[in-house]
C-alpha positions in Angstrom: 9.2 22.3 -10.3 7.1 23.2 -7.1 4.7 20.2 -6.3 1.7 19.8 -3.9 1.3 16.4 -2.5 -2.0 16.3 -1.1 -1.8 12.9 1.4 -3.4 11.9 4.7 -1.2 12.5 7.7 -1.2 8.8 9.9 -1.8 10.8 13.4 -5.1 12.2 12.1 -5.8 8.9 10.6 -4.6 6.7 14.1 -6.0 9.4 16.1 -2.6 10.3 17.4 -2.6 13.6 17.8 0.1 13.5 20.8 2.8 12.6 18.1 5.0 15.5 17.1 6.0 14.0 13.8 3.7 13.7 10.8 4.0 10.4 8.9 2.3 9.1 6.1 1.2 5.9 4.6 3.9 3.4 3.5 3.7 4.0 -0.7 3.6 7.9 -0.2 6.2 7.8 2.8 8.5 6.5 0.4 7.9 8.3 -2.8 8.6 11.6 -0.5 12.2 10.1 0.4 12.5 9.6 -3.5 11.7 13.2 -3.8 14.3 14.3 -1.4 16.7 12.7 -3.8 15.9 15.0 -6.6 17.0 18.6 -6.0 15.4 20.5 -8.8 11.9 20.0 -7.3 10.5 21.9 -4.2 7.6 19.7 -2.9 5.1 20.8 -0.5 2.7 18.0 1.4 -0.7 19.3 2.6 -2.4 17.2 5.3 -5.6 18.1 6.4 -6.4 17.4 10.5 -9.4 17.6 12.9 -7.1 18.7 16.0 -4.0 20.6 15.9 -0.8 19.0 16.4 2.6 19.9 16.1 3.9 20.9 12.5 7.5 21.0 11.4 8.3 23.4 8.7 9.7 20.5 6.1 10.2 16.7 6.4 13.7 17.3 4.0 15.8 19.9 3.0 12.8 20.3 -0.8 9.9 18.7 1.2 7.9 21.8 3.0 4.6 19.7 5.3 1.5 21.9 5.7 -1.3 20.6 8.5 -4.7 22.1 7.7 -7.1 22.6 10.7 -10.6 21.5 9.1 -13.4 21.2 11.7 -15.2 17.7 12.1 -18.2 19.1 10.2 -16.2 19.6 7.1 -15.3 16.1 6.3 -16.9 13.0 4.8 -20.8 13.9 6.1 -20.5 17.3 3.6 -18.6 15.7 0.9 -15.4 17.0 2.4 -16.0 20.4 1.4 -14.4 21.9 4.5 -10.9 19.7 3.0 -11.7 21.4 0.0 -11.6 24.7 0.8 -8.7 25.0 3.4 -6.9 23.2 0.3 -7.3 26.1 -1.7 -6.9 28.7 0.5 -3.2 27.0 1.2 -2.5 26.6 -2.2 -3.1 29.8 -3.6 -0.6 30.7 -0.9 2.1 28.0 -2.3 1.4 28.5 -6.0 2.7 24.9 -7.2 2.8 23.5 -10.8 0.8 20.1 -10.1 -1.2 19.0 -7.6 -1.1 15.5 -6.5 -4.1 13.6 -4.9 -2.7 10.1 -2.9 -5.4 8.2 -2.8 -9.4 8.2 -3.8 -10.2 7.0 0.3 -10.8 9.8 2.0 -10.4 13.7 0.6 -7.0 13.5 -0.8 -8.9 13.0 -4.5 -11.4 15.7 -4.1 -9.5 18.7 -3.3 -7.0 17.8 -5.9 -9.6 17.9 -8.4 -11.2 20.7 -7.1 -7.8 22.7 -6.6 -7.7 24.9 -9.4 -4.5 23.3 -10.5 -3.1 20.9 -12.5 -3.6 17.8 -10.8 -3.5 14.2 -10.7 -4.9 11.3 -8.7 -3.1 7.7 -7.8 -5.1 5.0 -6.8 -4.0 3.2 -3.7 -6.7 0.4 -3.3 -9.3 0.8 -5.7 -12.2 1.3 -3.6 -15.1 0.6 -6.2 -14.0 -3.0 -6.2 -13.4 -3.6 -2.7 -17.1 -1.9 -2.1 -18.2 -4.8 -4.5 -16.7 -7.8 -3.1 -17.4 -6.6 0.2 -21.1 -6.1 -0.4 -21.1 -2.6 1.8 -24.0 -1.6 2.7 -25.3 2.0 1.4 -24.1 5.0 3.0 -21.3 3.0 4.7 -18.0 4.7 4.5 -16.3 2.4 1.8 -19.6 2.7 -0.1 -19.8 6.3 -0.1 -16.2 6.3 -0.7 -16.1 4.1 -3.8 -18.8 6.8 -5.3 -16.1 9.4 -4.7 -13.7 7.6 -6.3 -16.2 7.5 -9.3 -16.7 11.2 -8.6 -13.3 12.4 -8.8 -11.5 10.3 -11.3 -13.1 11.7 -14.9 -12.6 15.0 -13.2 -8.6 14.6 -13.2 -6.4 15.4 -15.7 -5.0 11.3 -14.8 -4.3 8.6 -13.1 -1.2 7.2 -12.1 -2.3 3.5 -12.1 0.5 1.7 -9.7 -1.1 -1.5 -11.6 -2.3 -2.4 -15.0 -5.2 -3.9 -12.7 -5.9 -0.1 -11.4 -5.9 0.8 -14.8 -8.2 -1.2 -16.6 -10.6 -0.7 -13.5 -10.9 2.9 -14.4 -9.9 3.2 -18.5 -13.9 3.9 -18.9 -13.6 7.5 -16.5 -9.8 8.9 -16.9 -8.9 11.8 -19.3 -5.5 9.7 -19.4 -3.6 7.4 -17.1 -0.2 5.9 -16.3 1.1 2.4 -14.8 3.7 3.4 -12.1 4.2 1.0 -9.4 4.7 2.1 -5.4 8.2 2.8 -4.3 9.5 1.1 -1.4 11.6 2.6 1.3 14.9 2.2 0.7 16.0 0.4 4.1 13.7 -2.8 2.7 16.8 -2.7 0.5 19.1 -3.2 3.2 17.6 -5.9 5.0 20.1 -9.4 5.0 18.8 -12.5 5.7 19.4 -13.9 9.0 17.6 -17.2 9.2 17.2 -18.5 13.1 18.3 -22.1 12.7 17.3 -23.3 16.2 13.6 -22.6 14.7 11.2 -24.3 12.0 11.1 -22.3 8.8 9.2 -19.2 9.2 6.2 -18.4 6.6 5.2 -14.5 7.0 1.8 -13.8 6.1 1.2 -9.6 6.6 -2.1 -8.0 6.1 -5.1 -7.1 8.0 -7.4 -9.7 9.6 -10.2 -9.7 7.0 -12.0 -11.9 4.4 -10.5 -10.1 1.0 -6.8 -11.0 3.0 -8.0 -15.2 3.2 -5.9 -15.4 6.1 -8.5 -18.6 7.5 -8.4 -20.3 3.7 -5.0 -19.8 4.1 -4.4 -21.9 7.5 -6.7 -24.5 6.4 -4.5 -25.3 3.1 -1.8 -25.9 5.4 -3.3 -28.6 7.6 -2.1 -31.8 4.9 1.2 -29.2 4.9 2.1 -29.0 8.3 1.3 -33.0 9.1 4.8 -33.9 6.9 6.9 -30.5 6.9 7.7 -28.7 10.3 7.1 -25.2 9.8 5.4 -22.0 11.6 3.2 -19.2 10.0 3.6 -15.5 11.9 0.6 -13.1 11.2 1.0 -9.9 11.4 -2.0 -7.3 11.3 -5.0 -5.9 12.8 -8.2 -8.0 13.6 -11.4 -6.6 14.9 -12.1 -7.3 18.6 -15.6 -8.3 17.2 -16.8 -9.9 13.9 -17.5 -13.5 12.5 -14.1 -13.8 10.5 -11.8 -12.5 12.8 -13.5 -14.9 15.5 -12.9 -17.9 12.9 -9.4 -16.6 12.7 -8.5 -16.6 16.1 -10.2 -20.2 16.7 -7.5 -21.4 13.6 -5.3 -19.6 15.2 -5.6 -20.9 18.5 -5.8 -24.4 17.1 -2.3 -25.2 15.6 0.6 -24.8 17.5 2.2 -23.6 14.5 0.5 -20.6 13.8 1.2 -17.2 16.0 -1.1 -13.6 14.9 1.4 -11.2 16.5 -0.8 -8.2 15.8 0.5 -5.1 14.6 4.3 -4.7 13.5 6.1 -1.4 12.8 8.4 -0.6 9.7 11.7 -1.5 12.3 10.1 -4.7 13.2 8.5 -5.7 9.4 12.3 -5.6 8.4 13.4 -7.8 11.4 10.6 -10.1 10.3 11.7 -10.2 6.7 15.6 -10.7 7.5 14.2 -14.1 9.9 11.6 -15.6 7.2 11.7 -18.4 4.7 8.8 -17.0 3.0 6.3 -14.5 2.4 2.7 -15.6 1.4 -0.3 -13.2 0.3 -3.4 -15.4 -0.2 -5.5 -12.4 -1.1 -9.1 -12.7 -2.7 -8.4 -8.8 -4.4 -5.1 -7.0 -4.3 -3.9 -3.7 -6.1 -0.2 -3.1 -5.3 0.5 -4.9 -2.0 3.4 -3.4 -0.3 4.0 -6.4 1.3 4.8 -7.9 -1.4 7.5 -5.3 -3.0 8.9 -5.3 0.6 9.6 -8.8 0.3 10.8 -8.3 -3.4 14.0 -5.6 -1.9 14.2 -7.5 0.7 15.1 -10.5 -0.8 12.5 -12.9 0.8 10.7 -15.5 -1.3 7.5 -14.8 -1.9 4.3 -16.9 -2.6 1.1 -15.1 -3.8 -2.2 -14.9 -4.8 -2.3 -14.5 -8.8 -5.0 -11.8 -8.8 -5.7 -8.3 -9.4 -2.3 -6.2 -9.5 -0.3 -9.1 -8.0 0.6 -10.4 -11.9 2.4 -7.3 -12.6 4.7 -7.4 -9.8 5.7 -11.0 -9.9 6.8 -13.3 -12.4 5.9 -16.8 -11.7 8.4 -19.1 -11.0 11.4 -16.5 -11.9 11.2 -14.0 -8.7 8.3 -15.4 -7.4 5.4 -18.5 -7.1 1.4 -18.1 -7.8 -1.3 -19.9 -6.3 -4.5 -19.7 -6.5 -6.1 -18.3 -3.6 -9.7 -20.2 -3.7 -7.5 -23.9 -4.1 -6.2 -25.4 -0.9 -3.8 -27.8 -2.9 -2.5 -25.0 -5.3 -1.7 -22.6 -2.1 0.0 -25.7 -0.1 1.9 -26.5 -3.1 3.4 -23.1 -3.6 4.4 -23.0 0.3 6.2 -26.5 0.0 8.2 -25.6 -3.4 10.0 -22.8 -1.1 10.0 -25.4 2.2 11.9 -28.0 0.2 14.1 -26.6 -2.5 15.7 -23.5 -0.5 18.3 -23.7 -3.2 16.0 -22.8 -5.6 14.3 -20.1 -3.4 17.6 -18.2 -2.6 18.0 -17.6 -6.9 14.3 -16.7 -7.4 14.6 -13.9 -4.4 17.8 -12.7 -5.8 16.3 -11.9 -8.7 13.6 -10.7 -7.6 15.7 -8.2 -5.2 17.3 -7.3 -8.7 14.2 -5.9 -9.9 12.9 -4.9 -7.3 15.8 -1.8 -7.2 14.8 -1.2 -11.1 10.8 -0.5 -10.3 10.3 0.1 -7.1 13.3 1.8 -5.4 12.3 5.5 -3.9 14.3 7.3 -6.4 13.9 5.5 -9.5 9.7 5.9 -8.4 10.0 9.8 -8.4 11.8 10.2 -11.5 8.7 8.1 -13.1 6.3 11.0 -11.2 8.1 13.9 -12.3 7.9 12.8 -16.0 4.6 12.5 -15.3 3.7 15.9 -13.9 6.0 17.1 -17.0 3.5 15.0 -19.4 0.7 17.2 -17.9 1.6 20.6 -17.4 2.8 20.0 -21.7 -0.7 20.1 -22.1 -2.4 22.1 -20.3 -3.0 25.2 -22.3 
C-alpha cells in the first residue's frame, strides 16, 4: 500500500532551515519508525516549506520525504491555498492509496482534504477547545486555526481520534472516526532507571510554560509538601520572554530552592531525565494525548496527572498511574506524596504501566492500528 503522510517538517516550523535533516513532531516521528517496521507499505511524507533546505530522498528503506517550496503568500493569510496546490501537484506525481493529514494546526488538514484522495485527518491537540479556554481573540492564529479544524473535519472521510476525548469533541462533524492512541519512540522503551541517591527525589513536570499546563497551581500545591518531605521539581519547556504567567512562573520559580525550569530539553536528554526521576506530574487544565505522559508510561516512571480531557484513557488510576485534580491544591500534593512515600508501591504501578504501555503505544503496534485503518477506508470508497 503506498501512503502519503502529509506532516509539518520541525525546521520550517523552528525556523531552522540550516539543518540538513527533516524531523517531525514527536507522535508522527514515531509512527514513521513504526512504518519502517512494516515492509508491505511504501510511505511517502510531504512537508511543505517557505525556504529550501536540504532534502534526502527517504528517511527509511519504505519512507520516501518530499519538501514542497510554497511561497510565504500561500500559507495561513490565503487559507493555505498555495499548501494546497503544491500538494496536489506532488501527489498526482506519487499516486498513493490514502492520504494522511497530521494534525488540524496548520495546513496538514486542508490539503488532505482537498487532495483528491482518499484521506484522513488525526487530531493532535484539538484546537477548537484550546481556542475556547484560551479566549483567543478573533483572527489570532489559534482562532483562525480552530475554524479550520471545523472546516476540514466533516470534509474527511475520518478521524483517527488518539483519545475518546478527541472523539467525542468532533462525533457532531466526522463521516466516521477511530480511537488510536500516539506511538512512542521505541528508545522511551529502553530507558532504565537510574535514581541519583546523593539527591532529593526528583518530580519531572514537562510541558510548555502556559496557563492550560498549571505549572504555577502546581508549585503552589507543593508549598505544605515541600515543608515535611525533601524533594525537587525540574521543569522543562518553553516560557515566553514576556507575558503575565510566565512572569508569575519565574517569580515561583525563583522563590523555592527546590524548584529548577531548565528550559528546553531534547529527545536524548528527556530520556536521561526520565531514567533520574521519582515521578512525572502533568497538572494540565486541558490535555488530548500528552506525550509526556506515554513517555513516562515506556519508560517506566511513575506518573501523577491531571484527570481531564484524554488523560483518563491513558491511565488507570491507582494501577499504572495516580489522578489529581488539577484546580485542588490538596488533591495534587496528595498524589505527589503517595509516590514520595511508598516507592514500593510506585515501582509495581510503573511496571505495569511500562506493560501496557508496549501493547498501545509502541511504534509498531501504532502502525498496524493505521494501516487497518486506511484498509477500513479505501473498502469503501466506491
Amino acid at each position: 500500500m503506498r501512503i502519503v503522510q502529509l506532516t509539518t517538517d520541525a525546521r520550517e516550523h523552528y525556523r531552522q532551515y540550516d539543518k540538513p535533516v527533516p524531523y517531525f513532531g514527536t507522535a508522527p516521528e514515531a509512527l514513521l519508525q513504526g512504518f519502517s517496521h512494516l515492509p508491505e507499505v511504501e510511505v511517502h511524507v510531504v512537508s511543505c516549506t517557505q525556504q529550501r533546505m536540504v532534502t534526502p530522498e527517504k528517511i527509511a528503506p519504505n519512507i520516501f520525504f518530499h519538501s514542497l517550496l510554497v511561497p510565504k503568500m500561500g500559507w495561513m493569510r490565503t487559507g493555505y491555498s498555495g499548501c494546497i496546490r503544491a500538494v496536489r501537484r506532488k501527489l498526482r506525481e506519487i499516486q498513493p492509496a490514502i492520504v494522511h493529514g497530521q494534525g488540524t494546526e496548520r495546513d496538514c488538514a486542508i490539503s488532505a482534504v482537498f487532495s483528491g484522495f482518499p484521506n484522513v485527518l488525526t487530531i493532535h491537540g484539538n484546537i477548537r477547545l484550546i481556542s475556547k479556554l484560551n479566549q483567543d481573540k478573533p483572527f489570532s492564529f489559534n482562532w483562525l486555526a480552530a475554524r479550520l479544524e471545523s472546516f476540514t473535519i466533516p470534509r474527511s472521510q475520518g478521524v483517527v481520534c488518539i483519545t475518546r476525548y478527541t472523539q467525542r469533541a468532533v462525533l457532531d462533524l466526522a463521516k466516521r472516526t477511530w480511537v488510536l492512541p500516539n506511538a512512542v519512540e521505541a528508545a522511551f522503551f529502553d530507558v532504565r532507571p537510574n535514581p541519583q541517591t546523593d539527591k532529593p527525589p526528583r518530580i519531572l513536570c514537562v510541558g510548555v510554560i502556559c496557563q492550560r499546563k498549571n505549572q504555577n497551581a502546581f508549585i503552589r500545591a507543593l508549598d505544605t509538601l515541600a515543608l515535611k518531605q525533601k524533594f525537587e521539581v525540574l521543569f522543562l519547556g518553553s516560557a515566553s520572554a514576556a507575558g503575565a504567567y510566565e512572569d508569575e512562573f519565574r517569580s515561583l520559580v525563583q522563590a523555592r530552592p527546590w524548584c529548577r525550569h531548565l528550559g528546553v530539553a531534547g529527545r536524548d536528554e528527556l530520556r536521561k531525565y526520565f531514567a533520574e526521576a521519582t515521578l512525572v506530574a502533568l497538572p494540565s487544565l486541558e490535555d488530548n494525548c500528552p506525550m509526556v505522559v506515554l513517555e513516562s508510561m515506556a519508560a517506566g516512571v511513575p506518573v501523577v496527572a491531571a484527570h481531564v480531557g484524554g488523560v483518563p484513557d491513558l491511565v488507570e488510576d491507582g494501577i499504572t498511574g495516580i489522578f489529581c485534580d488539577p484546580l485542588n491544591p490538596a488533591s495534587i500534593a496528595s498524589g505527589v506524596e503517595k509516590i514520595l512515600t511508598n516507592p514500593s508501591a510506585a515501582e509495581e504501578m510503573a511496571l505495569r504501566a511500562k506493560e501496557k504501555a508496549w501493547e498501545r503505544f509502541h511504534p509498531k503496534a501504532v502502525a498496524q492500528g493505521h494501516l487497518k485503518i486506511y484498509q477500513e477506508v479505501l473498502s469503501n470508497v466506491s
